[in-house]
C-alpha positions in Angstrom: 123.4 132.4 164.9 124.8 135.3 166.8 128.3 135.9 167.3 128.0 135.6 171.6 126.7 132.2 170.8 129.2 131.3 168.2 132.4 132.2 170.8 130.6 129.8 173.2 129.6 126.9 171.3 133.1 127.3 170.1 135.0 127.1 173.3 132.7 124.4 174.8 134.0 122.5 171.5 137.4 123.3 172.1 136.8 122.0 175.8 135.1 118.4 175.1 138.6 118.2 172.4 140.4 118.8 175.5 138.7 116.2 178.1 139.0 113.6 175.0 142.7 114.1 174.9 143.3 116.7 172.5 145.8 119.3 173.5 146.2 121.1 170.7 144.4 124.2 171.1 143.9 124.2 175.1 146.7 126.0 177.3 146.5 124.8 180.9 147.1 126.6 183.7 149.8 125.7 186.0 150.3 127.2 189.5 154.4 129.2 189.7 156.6 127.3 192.3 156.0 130.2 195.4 158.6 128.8 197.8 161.9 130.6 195.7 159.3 133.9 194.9 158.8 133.7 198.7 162.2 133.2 199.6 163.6 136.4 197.1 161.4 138.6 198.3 161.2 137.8 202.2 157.6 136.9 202.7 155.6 134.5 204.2 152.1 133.3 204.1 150.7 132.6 207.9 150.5 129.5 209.4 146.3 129.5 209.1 144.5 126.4 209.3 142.3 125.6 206.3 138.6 126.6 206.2 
């Protein structure tokens, strides 16, 4: 098989591991705490309501 195919089929692996459970491998993403970041450097985000 080609290598393009090989990177996929491998990471779609490494995601069904995940969804069963298995952590081993996966890194998840977690969103930084923005209120202290806000609060150091003085900015705000608008009062916008949501689309």
């Amino acid at each position: 098989m080609t290598k393009p195919f090989e990177k996929i089929a491998a990471g779609l692996t490494d995601a069904i591991a995940y969804a069963e459970g298995n952590t081993t491998k996966a890194r998840a993403a977690t969103r930084p705490d923005v209120k202290p970041i806000r609060a150091k450097t003085k900015l705000t985000q608008p009062n916008t309501p949501p689309c």
